[in-house]
N, C-alpha and C positions, 0 to 999 in steps of 0.2 A: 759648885762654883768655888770650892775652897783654894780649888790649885791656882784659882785668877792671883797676881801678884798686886801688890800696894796700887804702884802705879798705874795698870788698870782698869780698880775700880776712882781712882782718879781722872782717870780719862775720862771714864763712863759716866762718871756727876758733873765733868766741866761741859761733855754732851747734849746730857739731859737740858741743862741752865742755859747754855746756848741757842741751842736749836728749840726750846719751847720759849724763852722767853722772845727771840725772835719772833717766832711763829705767830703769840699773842699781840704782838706791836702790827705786826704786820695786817692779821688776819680781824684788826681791831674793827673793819667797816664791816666786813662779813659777819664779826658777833651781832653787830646793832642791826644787822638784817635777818639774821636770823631771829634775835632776840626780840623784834617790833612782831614777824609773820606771827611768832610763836601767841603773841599779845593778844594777833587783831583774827586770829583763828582757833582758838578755844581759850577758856576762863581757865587761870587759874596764874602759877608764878613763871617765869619764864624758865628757874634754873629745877634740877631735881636733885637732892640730897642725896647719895650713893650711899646706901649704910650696908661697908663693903669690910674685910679685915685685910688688914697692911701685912708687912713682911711679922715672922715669927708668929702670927695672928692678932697684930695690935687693930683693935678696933678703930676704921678710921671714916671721915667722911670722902668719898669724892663728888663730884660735882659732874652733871652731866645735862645739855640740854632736854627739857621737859619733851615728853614723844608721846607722854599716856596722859589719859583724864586724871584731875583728881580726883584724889583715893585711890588709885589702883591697886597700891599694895596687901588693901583690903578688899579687895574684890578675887584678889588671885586665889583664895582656897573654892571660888567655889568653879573654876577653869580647869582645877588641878586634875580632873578625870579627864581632859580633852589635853596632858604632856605631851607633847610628841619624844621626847629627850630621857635617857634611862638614866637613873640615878638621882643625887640628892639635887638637881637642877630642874627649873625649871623653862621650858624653849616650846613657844608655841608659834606657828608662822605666821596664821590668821589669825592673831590676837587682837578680839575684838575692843581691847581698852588702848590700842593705839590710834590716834587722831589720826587724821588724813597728812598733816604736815609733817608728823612724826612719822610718818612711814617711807619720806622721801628724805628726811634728816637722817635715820636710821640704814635705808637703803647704800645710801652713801657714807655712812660712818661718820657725816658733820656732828652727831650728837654727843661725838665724845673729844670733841674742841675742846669743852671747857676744864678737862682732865688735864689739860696743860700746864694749872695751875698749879695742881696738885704733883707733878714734874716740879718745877720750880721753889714748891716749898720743900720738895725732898722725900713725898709722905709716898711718891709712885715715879715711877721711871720710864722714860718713853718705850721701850723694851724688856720684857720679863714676862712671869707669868701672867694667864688671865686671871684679873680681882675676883676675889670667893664671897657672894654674899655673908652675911653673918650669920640667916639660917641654914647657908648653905655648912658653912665650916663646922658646925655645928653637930651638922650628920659625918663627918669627915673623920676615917682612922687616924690614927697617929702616923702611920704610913703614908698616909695618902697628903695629910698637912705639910708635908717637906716638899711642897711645891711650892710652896710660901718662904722658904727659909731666902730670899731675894725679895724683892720689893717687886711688887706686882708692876706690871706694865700697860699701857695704852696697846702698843703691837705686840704682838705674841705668837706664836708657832704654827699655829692652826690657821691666821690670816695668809699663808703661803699657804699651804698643807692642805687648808679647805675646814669647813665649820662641822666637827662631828655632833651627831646629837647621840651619841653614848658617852656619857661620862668619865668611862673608863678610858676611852681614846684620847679624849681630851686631856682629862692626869697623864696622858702615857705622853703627850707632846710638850705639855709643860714640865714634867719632869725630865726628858730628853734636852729643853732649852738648860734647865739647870745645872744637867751633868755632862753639857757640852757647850757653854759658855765658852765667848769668845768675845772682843772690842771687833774680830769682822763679823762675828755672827749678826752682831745689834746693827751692824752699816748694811748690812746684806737686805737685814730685814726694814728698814730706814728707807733706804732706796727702792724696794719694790712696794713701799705703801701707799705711794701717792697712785700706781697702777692699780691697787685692787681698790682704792677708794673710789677711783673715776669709773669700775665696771660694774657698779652699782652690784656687786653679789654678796654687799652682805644684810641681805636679806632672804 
């Protein structure tokens, strides 16, 4: 992305700040419906803390509506022989610590609304790579981190391309968005999100 000029990634933050803070204004009854179902169909908080790493690997939080029981995160080492996903990821389809309503927030990609915010404060971009847990980056070459040298995204290469669960395909799509950036790439991918969001595949 180094050959993008000034202007841009100019463009591409007046983007992000536009079209998410819209989005949040807009899609502001849709939160409170989401965010009551979440309430009144499993204990616990509504939002989930993403402990995700930002551009260059800055630890960051995002925000994501609640889809698992609590505790999950501590329940995941003992699922970890039942990965379907190769590499330092973990991607299971029948994962038993997803609630019933997380599975149709999830389905639909509603669960990552609230990553809009985090567009808005600048910490993620509605376009870029996919976010690297932090135990993920953790297992991660030095090679393989310069997916990250951009600010991770909400949409990303693979919501077109389809969801690989080997790891390596996945770096191979995120680093293709990086080393072929474009202000049409991010509209391209902009534009066909609301389609894959309504066909319920990403699940």
């Amino acid at each position: 992305m180094e050959r993008a000029s000034p202007w841009q990634w100019k463009v591409k933050r007046i983007l992000d700040i536009t079209v998410a803070g819209t989005t949040l204004i807009v899609m502001a009854p849709v939160f409170m419906v989401i965010a009551a179902a979440i309430r009144l169909t499993s204990a616990g908080p509504v939002f989930y803390r993403w402990p995700v790493v930002g551009e260059g690997g800055r630890p960051l939080r995002a925000y994501k509506f609640r889809t698992m029981v609590v505790g999950a995160d501590g329940l995941k080492k003992d699922l970890l022989h039942r990965n379907e996903a190769r590499g330092p990821v973990f991607k299971m389809r029948r994962d038993p610590r997803v609630t019933p309503f997380g599975r149709i927030l999830r389905k639909f990609s509603l669960d990552e609304l609230p990553q809009l915010w985090s567009v808005l404060k600048g910490d993620m971009s509605l376009v870029g790579p996919h976010p690297v847990l932090v135990e993920e980056w953790k297992q991660m070459e030095a090679w393989q981190r310069r997916k990250l040298s951009t600010k991770p995204g909400i949409v990303c290469l693979w919501h077109i391309r389809g969801q690989p669960r080997d790891f390596n395909e996945w770096l191979k799509l995120d680093l293709e968005y990086v080393d072929n950036w474009s202000l049409w790439l991010d509209l391209k991918l902009l534009l066909w999100t609301p389609l894959y969001a309504l066909s319920g595949r990403n699940f």
